[in-house]
Rosetta silent file (secondary structure, phi, psi, omega in degrees, C-alpha in Angstrom):
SEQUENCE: XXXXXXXXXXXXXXXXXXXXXXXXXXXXXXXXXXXXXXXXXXXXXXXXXXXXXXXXXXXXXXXXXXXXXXXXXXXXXXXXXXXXXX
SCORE:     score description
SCORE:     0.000 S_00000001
   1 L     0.000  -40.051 -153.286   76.178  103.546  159.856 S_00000001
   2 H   -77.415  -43.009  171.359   73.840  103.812  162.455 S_00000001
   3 H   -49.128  -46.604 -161.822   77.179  104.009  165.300 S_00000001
   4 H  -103.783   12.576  135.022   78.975  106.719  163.317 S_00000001
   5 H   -66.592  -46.873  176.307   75.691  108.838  163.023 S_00000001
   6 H   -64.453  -56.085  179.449   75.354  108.824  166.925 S_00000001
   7 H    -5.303  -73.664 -164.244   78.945  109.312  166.911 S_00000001
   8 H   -70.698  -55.684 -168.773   78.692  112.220  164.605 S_00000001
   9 H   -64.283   -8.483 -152.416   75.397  113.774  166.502 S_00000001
  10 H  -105.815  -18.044 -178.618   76.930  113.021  170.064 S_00000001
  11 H  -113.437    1.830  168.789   80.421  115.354  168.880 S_00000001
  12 L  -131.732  -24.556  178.620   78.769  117.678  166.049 S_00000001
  13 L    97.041  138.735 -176.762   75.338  117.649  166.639 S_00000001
  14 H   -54.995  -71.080 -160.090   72.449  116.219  164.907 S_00000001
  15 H   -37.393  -44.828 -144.667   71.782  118.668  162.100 S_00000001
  16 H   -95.481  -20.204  179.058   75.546  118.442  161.271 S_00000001
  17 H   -80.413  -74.902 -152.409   75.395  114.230  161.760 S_00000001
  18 H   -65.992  -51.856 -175.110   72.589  113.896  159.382 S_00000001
  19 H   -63.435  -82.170 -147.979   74.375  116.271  156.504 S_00000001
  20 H   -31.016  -42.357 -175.477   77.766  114.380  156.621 S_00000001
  21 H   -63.738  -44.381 -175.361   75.394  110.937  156.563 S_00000001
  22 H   -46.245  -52.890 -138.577   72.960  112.468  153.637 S_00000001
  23 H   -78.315  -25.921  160.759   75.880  113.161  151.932 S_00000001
  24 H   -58.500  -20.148 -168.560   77.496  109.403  151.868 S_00000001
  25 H   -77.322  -31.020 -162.917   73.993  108.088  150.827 S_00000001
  26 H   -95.776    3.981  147.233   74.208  110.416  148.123 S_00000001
  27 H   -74.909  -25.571 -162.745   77.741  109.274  147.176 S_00000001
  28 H   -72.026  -41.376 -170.864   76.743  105.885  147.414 S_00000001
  29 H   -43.796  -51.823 -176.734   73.680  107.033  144.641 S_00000001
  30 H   -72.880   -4.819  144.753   76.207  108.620  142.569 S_00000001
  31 H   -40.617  -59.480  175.300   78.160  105.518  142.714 S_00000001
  32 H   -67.093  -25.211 -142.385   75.285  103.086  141.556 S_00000001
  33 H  -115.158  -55.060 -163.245   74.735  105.656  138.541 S_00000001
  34 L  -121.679  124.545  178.914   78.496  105.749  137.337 S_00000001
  35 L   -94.193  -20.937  169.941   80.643  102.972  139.110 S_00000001
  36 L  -108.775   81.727 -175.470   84.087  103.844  137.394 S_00000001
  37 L  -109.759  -35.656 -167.462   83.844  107.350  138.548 S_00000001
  38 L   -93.521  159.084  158.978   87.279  106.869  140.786 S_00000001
  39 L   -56.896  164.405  156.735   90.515  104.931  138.925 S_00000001
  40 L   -76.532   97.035 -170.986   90.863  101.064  139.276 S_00000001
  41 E   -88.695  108.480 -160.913   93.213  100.958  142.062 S_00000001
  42 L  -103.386   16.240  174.761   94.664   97.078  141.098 S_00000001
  43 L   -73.286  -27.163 -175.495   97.581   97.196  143.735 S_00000001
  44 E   -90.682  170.480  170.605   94.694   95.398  145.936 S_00000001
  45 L  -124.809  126.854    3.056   92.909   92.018  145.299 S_00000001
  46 L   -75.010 -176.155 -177.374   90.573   92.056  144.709 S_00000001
  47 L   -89.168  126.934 -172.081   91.021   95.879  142.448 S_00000001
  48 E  -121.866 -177.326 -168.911   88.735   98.204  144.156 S_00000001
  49 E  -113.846  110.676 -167.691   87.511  101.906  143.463 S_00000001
  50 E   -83.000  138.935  126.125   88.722  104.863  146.230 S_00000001
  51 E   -83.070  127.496  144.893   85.887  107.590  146.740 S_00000001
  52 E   -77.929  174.074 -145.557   86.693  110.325  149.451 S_00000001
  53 E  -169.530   69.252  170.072   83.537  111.329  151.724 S_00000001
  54 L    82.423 -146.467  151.614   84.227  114.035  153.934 S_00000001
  55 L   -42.885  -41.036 -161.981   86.566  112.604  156.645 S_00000001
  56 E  -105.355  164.307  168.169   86.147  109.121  155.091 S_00000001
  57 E  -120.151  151.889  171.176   86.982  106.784  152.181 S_00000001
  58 E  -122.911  108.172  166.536   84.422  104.671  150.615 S_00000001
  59 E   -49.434   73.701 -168.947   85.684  101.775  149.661 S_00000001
  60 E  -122.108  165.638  149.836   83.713   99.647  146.092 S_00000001
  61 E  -130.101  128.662  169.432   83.768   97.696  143.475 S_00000001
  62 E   -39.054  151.248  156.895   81.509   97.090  140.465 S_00000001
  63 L  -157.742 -148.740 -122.607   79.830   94.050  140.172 S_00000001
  64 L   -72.890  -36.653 -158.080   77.584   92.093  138.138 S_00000001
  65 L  -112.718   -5.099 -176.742   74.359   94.378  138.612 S_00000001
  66 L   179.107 -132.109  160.319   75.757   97.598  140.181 S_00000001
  67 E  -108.431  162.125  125.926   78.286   98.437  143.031 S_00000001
  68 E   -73.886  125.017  171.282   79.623   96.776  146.485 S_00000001
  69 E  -100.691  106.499 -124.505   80.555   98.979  149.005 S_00000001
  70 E  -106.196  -60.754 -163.188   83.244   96.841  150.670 S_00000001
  71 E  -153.279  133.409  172.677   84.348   99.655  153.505 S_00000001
  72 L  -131.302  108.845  159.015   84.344  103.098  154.666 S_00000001
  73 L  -117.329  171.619  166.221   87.171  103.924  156.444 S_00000001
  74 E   -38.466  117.673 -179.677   88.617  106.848  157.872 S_00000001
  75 L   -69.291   18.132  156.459   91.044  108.605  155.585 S_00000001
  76 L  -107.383   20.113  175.778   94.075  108.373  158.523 S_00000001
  77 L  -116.903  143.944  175.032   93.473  104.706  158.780 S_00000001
  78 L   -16.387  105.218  176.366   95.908  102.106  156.998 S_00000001
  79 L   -77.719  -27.780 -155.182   94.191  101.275  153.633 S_00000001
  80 L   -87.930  -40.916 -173.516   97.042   98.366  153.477 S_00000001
  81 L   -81.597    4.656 -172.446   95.619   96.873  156.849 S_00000001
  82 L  -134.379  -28.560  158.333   92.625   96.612  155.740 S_00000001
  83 L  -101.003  116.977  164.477   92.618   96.008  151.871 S_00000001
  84 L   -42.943  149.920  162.688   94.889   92.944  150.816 S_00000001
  85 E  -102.830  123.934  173.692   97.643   93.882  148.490 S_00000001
  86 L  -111.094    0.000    0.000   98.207   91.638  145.428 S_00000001
């Protein structure tokens, strides 16, 4: 996180870094509170849960006590290169 904040601050500007960042933390929150908020996408293996973010996908899955947040990638990069397909 800490790369694609500078990123975001060094091409948008801090004020404008820091909402886009707030606002994944407070996806991740709203995540933790309902974890099957997104479909079960079960083409991958393991089956994970898509959230959009902006620019980004956030990438989870439930588990035993809450969520994992596996990956957040860009939403023009290869979900297939990056998630296995079972």
């Amino acid at each position: 996180m800490a790369w694609s904040r500078k990123h975001g601050a060094r091409n948008w500007g801090i004020a404008q870094a820091d909402r886009y960042a707030n606002g994944l933390f407070a996806l991740f929150e709203l995540l933790a509170d309902f974890p099957e908020m997104a479909r079960e996408r079960r083409e991958f293996t393991p089956a994970v849960r898509i959230h959009p973010s902006g620019a980004h996908l956030v990438i989870s899955r439930a588990d035993g006590q809450g969520i994992e947040i596996i990956r957040i990638l860009h939403a023009h990069q290869n979900l297939t290169a990056y998630l296995p397909e079972g």
